[in-house]
DRENVOKE-369042 format. One record per residue: x, y, z of N, C-alpha, C in turn; residue in three letters; residue number from 1; chain. Coordinates in steps of 0.1 Angstrom, whole numbers, plus 2048, in hexadecimal, padded with zeros to 3 digits. Layout:
<atoms>
- nc1;nc2;nc3;cac1;cac2;cac3;cc1;cc2;cc3;code;pos;unit
- X;Y;Z;X;Y;Z;X;Y;Z;ala;NUM;A
...
</atoms>
This chain:
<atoms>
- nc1;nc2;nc3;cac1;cac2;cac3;cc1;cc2;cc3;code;pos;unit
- 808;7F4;800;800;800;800;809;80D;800;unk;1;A
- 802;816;7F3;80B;823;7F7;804;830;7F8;unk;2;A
- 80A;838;800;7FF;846;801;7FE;84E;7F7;unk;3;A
- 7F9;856;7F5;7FA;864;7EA;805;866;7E4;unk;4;A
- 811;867;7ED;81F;86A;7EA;828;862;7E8;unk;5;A
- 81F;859;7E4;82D;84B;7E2;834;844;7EA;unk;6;A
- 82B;848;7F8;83A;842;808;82E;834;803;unk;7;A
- 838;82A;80B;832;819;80A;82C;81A;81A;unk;8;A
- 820;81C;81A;81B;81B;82B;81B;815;834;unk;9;A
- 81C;801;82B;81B;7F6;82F;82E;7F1;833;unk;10;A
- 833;7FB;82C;843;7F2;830;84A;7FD;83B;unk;11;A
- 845;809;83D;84C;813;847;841;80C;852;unk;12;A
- 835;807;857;82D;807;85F;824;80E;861;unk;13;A
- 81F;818;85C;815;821;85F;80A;819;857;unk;14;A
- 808;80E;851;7FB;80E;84F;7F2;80E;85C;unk;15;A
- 7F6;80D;866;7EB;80D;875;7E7;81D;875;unk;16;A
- 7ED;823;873;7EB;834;873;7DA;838;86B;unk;17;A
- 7DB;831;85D;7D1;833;853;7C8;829;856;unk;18;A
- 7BD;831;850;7AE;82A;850;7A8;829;840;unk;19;A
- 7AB;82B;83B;7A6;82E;82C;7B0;82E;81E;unk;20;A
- 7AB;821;817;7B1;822;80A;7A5;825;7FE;unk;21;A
- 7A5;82D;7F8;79E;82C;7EB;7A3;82E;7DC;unk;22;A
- 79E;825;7D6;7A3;820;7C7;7A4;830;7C1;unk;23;A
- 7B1;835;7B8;7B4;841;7AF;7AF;83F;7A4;unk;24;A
- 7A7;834;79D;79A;834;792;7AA;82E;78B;unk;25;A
- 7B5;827;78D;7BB;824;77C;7BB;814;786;unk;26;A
- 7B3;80C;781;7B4;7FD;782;7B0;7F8;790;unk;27;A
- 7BA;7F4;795;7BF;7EE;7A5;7C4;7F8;7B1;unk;28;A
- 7CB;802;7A8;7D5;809;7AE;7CD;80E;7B7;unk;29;A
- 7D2;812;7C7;7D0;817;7D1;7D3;826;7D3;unk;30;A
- 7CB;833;7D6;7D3;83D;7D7;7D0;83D;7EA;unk;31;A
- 7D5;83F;7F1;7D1;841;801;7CC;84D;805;unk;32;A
- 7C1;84E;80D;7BE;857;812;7BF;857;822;unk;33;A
- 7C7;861;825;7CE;859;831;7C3;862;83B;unk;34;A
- 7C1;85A;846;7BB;862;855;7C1;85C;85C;unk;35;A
- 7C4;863;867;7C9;85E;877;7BF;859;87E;unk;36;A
- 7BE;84E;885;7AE;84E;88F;7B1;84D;89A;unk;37;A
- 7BA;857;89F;7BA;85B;8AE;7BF;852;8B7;unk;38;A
- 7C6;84A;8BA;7C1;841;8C2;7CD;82F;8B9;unk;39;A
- 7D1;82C;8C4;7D9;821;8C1;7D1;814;8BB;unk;40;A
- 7C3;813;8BC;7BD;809;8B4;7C4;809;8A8;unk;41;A
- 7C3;7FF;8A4;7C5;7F9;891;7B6;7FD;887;unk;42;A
- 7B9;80A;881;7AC;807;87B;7AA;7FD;86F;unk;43;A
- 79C;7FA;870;797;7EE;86A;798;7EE;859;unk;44;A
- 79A;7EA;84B;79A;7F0;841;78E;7E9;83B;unk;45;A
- 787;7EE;82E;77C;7ED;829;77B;7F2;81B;unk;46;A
- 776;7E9;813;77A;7EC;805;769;7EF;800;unk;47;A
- 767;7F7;7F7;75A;7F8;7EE;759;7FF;7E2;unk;48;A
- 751;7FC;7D8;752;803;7CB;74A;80E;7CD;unk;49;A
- 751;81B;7C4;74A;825;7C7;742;829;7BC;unk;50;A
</atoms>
């Protein structure tokens, strides 16, 4: 997984930081939309067509 900017979120660790990925409309590809949720929980992830 990578954020907006091209950092890899899943290999530095911060994917626990983010709550939200949504598809950039070219195929597969992931653009991230990143939020903090406060709080050391792991947020949950959830996929849907828009």
């Amino acid at each position: 997984m990578y954020d907006g900017y091209g950092t890899d979120v899943t290999r530095f660790g911060l994917w626990s930081n983010y709550s939200t990925a949504r598809p950039n409309g070219n195929g597969n590809n992931f653009r991230i939309t990143l939020y903090r949720n406060g709080n050391s929980n792991t947020p949950t992830a959830s996929c849907s067509a828009a």
